[in-house]
Backbone bond lengths (Angstrom), bond angles and torsions (degrees), N, CA, C in turn:
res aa  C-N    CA-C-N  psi(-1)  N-CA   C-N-CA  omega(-1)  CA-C   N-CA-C  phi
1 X - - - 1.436 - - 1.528 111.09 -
2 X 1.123 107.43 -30.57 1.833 113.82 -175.89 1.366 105.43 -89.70
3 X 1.434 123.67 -7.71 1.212 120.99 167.59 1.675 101.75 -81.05
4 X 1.096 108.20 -52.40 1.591 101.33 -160.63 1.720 112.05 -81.66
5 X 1.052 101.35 -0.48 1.640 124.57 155.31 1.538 104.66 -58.88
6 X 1.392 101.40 -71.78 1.756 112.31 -162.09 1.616 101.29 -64.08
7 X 1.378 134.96 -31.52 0.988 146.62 170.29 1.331 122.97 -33.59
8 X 1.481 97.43 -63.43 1.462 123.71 -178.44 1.611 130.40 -64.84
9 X 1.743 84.43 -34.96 1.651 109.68 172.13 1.695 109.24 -58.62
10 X 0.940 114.79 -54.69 2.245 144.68 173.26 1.183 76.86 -31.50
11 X 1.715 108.18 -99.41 1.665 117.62 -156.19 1.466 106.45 -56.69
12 X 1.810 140.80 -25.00 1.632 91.56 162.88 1.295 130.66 -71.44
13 X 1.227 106.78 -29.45 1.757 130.28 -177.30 1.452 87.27 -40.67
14 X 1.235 119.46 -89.36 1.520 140.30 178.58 1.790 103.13 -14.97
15 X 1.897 100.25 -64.56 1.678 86.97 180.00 1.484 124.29 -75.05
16 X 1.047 98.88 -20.43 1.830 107.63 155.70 1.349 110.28 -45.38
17 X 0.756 135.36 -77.60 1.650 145.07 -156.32 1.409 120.08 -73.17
18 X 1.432 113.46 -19.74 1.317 124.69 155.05 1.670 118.43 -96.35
19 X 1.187 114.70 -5.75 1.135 113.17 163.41 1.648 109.71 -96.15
20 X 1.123 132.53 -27.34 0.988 138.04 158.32 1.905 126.29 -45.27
21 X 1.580 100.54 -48.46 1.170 128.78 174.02 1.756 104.32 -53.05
22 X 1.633 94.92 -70.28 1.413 93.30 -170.12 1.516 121.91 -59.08
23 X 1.319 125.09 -15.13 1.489 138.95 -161.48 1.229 121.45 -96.33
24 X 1.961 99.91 -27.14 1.539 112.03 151.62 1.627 134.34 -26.11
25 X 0.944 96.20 -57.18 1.654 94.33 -166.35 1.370 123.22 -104.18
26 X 1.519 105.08 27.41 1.592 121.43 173.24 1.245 121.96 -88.01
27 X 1.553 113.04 -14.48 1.314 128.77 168.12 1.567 123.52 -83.52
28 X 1.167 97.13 111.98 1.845 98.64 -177.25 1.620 103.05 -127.34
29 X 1.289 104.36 158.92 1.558 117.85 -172.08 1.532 115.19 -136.74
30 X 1.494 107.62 121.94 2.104 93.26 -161.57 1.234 84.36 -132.03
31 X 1.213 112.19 161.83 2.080 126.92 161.91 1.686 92.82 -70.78
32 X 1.345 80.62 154.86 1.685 104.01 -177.91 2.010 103.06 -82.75
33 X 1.082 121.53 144.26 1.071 129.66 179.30 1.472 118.19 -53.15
34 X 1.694 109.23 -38.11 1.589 102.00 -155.38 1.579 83.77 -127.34
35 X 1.259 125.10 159.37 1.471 128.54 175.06 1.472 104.34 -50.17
36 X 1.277 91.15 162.90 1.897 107.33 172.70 1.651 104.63 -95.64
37 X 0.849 125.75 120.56 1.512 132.91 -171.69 1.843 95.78 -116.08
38 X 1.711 98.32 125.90 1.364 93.99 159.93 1.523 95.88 -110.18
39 X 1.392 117.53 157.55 1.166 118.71 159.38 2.009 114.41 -113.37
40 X 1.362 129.62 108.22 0.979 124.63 152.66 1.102 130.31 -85.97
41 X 1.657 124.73 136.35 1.303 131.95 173.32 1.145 114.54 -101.14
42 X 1.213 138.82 77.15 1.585 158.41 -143.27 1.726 107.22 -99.57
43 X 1.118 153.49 51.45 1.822 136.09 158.82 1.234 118.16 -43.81
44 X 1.115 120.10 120.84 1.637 122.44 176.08 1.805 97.98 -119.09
45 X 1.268 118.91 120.77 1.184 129.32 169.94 1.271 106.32 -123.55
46 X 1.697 97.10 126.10 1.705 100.76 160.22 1.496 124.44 -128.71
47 X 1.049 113.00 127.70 1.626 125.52 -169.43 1.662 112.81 -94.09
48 X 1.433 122.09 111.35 1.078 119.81 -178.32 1.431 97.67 -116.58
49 X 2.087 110.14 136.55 1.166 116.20 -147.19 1.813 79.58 -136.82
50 X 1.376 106.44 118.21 1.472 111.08 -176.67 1.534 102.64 -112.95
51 X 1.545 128.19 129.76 1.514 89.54 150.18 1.831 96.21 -135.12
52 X 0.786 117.04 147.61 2.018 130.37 -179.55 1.745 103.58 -97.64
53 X 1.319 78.87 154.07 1.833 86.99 -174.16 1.821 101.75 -87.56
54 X 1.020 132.47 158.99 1.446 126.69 168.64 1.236 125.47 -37.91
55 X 1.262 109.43 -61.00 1.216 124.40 176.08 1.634 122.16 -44.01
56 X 1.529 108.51 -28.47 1.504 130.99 -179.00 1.477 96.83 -94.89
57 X 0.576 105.57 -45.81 1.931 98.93 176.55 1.631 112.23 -68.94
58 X 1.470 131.49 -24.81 0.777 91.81 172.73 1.430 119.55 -119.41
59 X 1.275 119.17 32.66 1.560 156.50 159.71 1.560 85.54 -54.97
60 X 1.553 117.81 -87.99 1.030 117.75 177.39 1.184 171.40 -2.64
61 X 1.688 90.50 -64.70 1.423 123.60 148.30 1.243 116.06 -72.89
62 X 1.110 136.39 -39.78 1.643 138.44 -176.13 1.541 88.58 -63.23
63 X 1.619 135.78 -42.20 1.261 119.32 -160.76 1.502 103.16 -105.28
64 X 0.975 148.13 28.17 1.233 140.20 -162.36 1.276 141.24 -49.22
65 X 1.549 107.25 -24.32 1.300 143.19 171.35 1.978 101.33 -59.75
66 X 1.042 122.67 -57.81 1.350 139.41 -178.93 1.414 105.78 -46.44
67 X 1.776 101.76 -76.58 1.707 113.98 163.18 1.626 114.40 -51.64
């Protein structure tokens, strides 16, 4: 029985490996013909939110030349 066990084990191994063999070289890998184009649609908004105390505003204005 352990013979025809070990037997059996051979011939799948065996059809494994030729099936393996033959199945090899069906796989191929090529560059694509036309460029790869990503297109991003990107908005970048930035909001700058100031506010000055009175006293700084009218520092400011009195100096304007400076600013």
């Amino acid at each position: 029985m352990m013979r025809n066990r070990a037997v059996g084990m051979v011939a799948l191994a065996a059809t494994l490996a030729i099936t393996a063999t033959a199945l090899g070289g069906c796989v191929t890998v090529s560059a694509p013909d036309k460029p790869i184009v990503i297109n991003l649609n990107i908005n970048i908004k930035q909001e700058v939110v100031y506010r000055l105390d009175g006293k700084a505003k009218a520092v400011i204005d009195e100096n304007a030349e400076i600013f």
